[in-house]
C-alpha positions, 0 to 999 in steps of 0.5 A, a space after each residue: 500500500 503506498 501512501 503519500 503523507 503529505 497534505 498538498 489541499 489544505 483548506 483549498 478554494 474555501 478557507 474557514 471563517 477566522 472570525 477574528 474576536 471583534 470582528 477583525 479582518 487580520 490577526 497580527 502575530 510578532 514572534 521574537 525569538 530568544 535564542 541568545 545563550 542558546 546557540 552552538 557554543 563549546 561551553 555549552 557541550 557542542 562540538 562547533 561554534 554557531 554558523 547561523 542568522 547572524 551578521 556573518 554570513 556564510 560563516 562556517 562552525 570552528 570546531 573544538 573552538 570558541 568563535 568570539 565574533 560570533 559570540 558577541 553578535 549574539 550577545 549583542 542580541 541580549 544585551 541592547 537588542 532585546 531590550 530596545 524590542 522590549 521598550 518598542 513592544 512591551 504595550 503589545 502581545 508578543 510571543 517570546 520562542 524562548 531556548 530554555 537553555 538561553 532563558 536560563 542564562 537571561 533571567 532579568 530578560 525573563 522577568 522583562 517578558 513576564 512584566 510585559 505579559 508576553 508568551 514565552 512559548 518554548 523554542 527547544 532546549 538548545 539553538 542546534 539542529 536537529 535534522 540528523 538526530 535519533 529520534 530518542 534524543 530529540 525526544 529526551 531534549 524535549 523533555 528537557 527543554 520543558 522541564 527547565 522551561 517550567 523551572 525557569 519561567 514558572 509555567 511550562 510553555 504551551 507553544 513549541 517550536 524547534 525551528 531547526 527540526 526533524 521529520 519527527 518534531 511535529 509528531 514528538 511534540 504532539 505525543 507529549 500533550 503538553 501544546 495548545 499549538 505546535 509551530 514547525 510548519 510554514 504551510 499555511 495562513 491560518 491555523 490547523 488540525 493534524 493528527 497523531 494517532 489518538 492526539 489532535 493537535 493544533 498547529 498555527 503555522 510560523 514565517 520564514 519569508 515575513 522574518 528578519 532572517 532574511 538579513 542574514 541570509 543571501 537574497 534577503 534584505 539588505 536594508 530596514 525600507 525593504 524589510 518594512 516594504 515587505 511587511 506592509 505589502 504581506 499586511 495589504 495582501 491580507 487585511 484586504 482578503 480577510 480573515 487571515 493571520 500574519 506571521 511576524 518572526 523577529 531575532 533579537 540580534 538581528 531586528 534588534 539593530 538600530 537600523 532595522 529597529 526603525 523598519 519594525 516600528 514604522 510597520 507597527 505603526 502602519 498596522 494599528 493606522 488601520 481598523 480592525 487588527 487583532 494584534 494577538 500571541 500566538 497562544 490567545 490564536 490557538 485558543 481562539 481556533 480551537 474554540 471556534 473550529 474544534 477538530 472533527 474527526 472522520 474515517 479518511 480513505 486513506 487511512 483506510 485497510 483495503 476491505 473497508 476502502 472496497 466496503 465503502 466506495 465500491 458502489 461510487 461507481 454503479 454495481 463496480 467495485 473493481 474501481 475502487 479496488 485499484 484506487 486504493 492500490 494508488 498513491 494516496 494521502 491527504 489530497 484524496 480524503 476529499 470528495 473531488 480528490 477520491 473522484 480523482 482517483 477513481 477517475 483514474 481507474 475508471 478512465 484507465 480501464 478497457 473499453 470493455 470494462 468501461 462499457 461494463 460500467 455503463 450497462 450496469 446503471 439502470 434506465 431514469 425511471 425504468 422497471 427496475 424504479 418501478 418495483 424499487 430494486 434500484 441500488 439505494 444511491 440511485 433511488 436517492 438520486 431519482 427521487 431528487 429530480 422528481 423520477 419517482 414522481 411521474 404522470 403516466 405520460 412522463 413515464 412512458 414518455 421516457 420509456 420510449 426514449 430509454 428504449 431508442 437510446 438503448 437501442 442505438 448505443 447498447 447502453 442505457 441514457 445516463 446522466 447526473 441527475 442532481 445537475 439537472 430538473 426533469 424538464 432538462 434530463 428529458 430534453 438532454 435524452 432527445 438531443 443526445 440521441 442524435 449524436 454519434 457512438 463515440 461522442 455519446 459513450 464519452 458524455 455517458 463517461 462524463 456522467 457516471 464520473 459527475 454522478 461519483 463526484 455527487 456520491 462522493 460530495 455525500 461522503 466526504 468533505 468537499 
C-alpha cells in the first residue's frame, strides 16, 4: 500500500471563517525569538561554534573552538537588542520562542517578558539542529527543554517550536500533550488540525519569508525600507482578503539593530493606522481556533485497510467495485480524503480501464425511471438520486414518455441514457435524452463517461468533505 503523507489541499478554494474576536479582518502575530545563550557554543557541550542568522554570513562552525565574533553578535542580541524590542513592544502581545537553555542564562530578560505579559512559548532546549538526530534524543531534549522551561519561567510553555527540526518534531511534540499549538510548519495562513494517532493537535503555522532572517541570509534584505516594504505589502495582501493571520518572526540580534529597529516600528505603526487588527500571541490564536473550529474527526480513505476502502466506495461507481479496488492500490494521502480528490482517483481507474470494462460500467446503471424504479430494486444511491429530480414522481405520460426514449437510446448505443441527475430538473434530463440521441457512438459513450464520473463526484460530495 503506498501512501503519500503529505497534505498538498489544505483548506483549498474555501478557507474557514477566522472570525477574528471583534470582528477583525487580520490577526497580527510578532514572534521574537530568544535564542541568545542558546546557540552552538563549546561551553555549552557542542562540538562547533554557531554558523547561523547572524551578521556573518556564510560563516562556517570552528570546531573544538570558541568563535568570539560570533559570540558577541549574539550577545549583542541580549544585551541592547532585546531590550530596545522590549521598550518598542512591551504595550503589545508578543510571543517570546524562548531556548530554555538561553532563558536560563537571561533571567532579568525573563522577568522583562513576564512584566510585559508576553508568551514565552518554548523554542527547544538548545539553538542546534536537529535534522540528523535519533529520534530518542530529540525526544529526551524535549523533555528537557520543558522541564527547565517550567523551572525557569514558572509555567511550562504551551507553544513549541524547534525551528531547526526533524521529520519527527511535529509528531514528538504532539505525543507529549503538553501544546495548545505546535509551530514547525510554514504551510499555511491560518491555523490547523493534524493528527497523531489518538492526539489532535493544533498547529498555527510560523514565517520564514515575513522574518528578519532574511538579513542574514543571501537574497534577503539588505536594508530596514525593504524589510518594512515587505511587511506592509504581506499586511495589504491580507487585511484586504480577510480573515487571515500574519506571521511576524523577529531575532533579537538581528531586528534588534538600530537600523532595522526603525523598519519594525514604522510597520507597527502602519498596522494599528488601520481598523480592525487583532494584534494577538500566538497562544490567545490557538485558543481562539480551537474554540471556534474544534477538530472533527472522520474515517479518511486513506487511512483506510483495503476491505473497508472496497466496503465503502465500491458502489461510487454503479454495481463496480473493481474501481475502487485499484484506487486504493494508488498513491494516496491527504489530497484524496476529499470528495473531488477520491473522484480523482477513481477517475483514474475508471478512465484507465478497457473499453470493455468501461462499457461494463455503463450497462450496469439502470434506465431514469425504468422497471427496475418501478418495483424499487434500484441500488439505494440511485433511488436517492431519482427521487431528487422528481423520477419517482411521474404522470403516466412522463413515464412512458421516457420509456420510449430509454428504449431508442438503448437501442442505438447498447447502453442505457445516463446522466447526473442532481445537475439537472426533469424538464432538462428529458430534453438532454432527445438531443443526445442524435449524436454519434463515440461522442455519446464519452458524455455517458462524463456522467457516471459527475454522478461519483455527487456520491462522493455525500461522503466526504468537499
Amino acid at each position: 500500500m503506498q501512501r503519500y503523507p503529505r497534505d498538498m489541499i489544505g483548506y483549498g478554494a474555501t478557507p474557514p471563517a477566522a472570525n477574528w474576536p471583534s470582528g477583525a479582518r487580520i490577526a497580527v502575530q510578532i514572534v521574537l525569538n530568544y535564542e541568545e545563550g542558546g546557540e552552538n557554543n563549546v561551553l555549552h557541550g557542542d562540538a562547533a561554534s554557531e554558523a547561523f542568522l547572524s551578521e556573518i554570513v556564510g560563516a562556517a562552525q570552528w570546531p573544538g573552538q570558541r568563535h568570539w565574533n560570533m559570540e558577541s553578535i549574539y550577545e549583542y542580541g541580549s544585551r541592547a537588542g532585546f531590550w530596545r524590542l522590549h521598550r518598542m513592544m512591551a504595550d503589545l502581545p508578543v510571543t517570546v520562542y524562548g531556548v530554555a537553555t538561553a532563558l536560563a542564562r537571561s533571567p532579568e530578560q525573563v522577568a522583562a517578558m513576564k512584566d510585559a505579559g508576553w508568551e514565552i512559548a518554548s523554542h527547544g532546549l538548545k539553538w542546534i539542529e536537529y535534522k540528523d538526530a535519533p529520534e530518542d534524543v530529540e525526544r529526551a531534549d524535549m523533555a528537557e527543554a520543558i522541564r527547565l522551561h517550567t523551572e525557569v519561567v514558572g509555567t511550562p510553555p504551551r507553544g513549541w517550536y524547534t525551528g531547526r527540526c526533524s521529520e519527527n518534531t511535529v509528531r514528538l511534540a504532539a505525543e507529549t500533550g503538553q501544546f495548545a499549538y505546535v509551530a514547525d510548519t510554514y504551510a499555511d495562513d491560518l491555523p490547523y488540525w493534524s493528527e497523531f494517532g489518538k492526539t489532535d493537535q493544533l498547529i498555527v503555522p510560523y514565517t520564514l519569508d515575513a522574518n528578519d532572517m532574511r538579513f542574514a541570509t543571501p537574497q534577503g534584505f539588505n536594508t530596514g525600507t525593504q524589510f518594512f516594504d515587505y511587511l506592509k505589502a504581506s499586511f495589504d495582501a491580507l487585511y484586504r482578503e480577510g480573515g487571515r493571520m500574519l506571521s511576524i518572526g523577529l531575532h533579537c540580534r538581528l531586528i534588534g539593530r538600530p537600523g532595522r529597529a526603525e523598519a519594525l516600528r514604522q510597520f507597527i505603526e502602519y498596522a494599528q493606522s488601520h481598523e480592525d487588527v487583532w494584534f494577538a500571541t500566538r497562544e490567545q490564536i490557538a485558543d481562539h481556533w480551537a474554540a471556534q473550529h474544534p477538530h472533527q474527526r472522520f474515517a479518511r480513505p486513506s487511512q483506510m485497510g483495503r476491505d473497508e476502502f472496497v466496503q465503502t466506495y465500491g458502489s461510487v461507481f454503479e454495481h463496480s467495485p473493481w474501481i475502487a479496488e485499484r484506487a486504493f492500490d494508488l498513491e494516496l494521502g491527504p489530497a484524496h480524503d476529499t470528495a473531488v480528490g477520491l473522484q480523482n482517483a477513481m477517475c483514474r481507474m475508471f478512465r484507465s480501464g478497457s473499453q470493455d470494462e468501461r462499457m461494463g460500467v455503463l450497462t450496469a446503471h439502470p434506465d431514469l425511471a425504468g422497471k427496475l424504479a418501478a418495483a424499487k430494486r434500484l441500488t439505494a444511491e440511485s433511488t436517492s438520486e431519482q427521487a431528487s429530480a422528481g423520477l419517482d414522481a411521474l404522470t403516466d405520460a412522463e413515464r412512458s414518455a421516457f420509456e420510449t426514449g430509454n428504449a431508442a437510446y438503448t437501442a442505438k448505443f447498447g447502453f442505457p441514457f445516463i446522466i447526473a441527475v442532481r445537475d439537472h430538473d426533469k424538464a432538462a434530463i428529458m430534453a438532454a435524452m432527445q438531443e443526445r440521441l442524435h449524436n454519434d457512438w463515440a461522442t455519446e459513450f464519452a458524455q455517458a463517461c462524463y456522467q457516471v464520473e459527475r454522478i461519483a463526484l455527487h456520491r462522493l460530495t455525500d461522503m466526504l468533505p468537499g
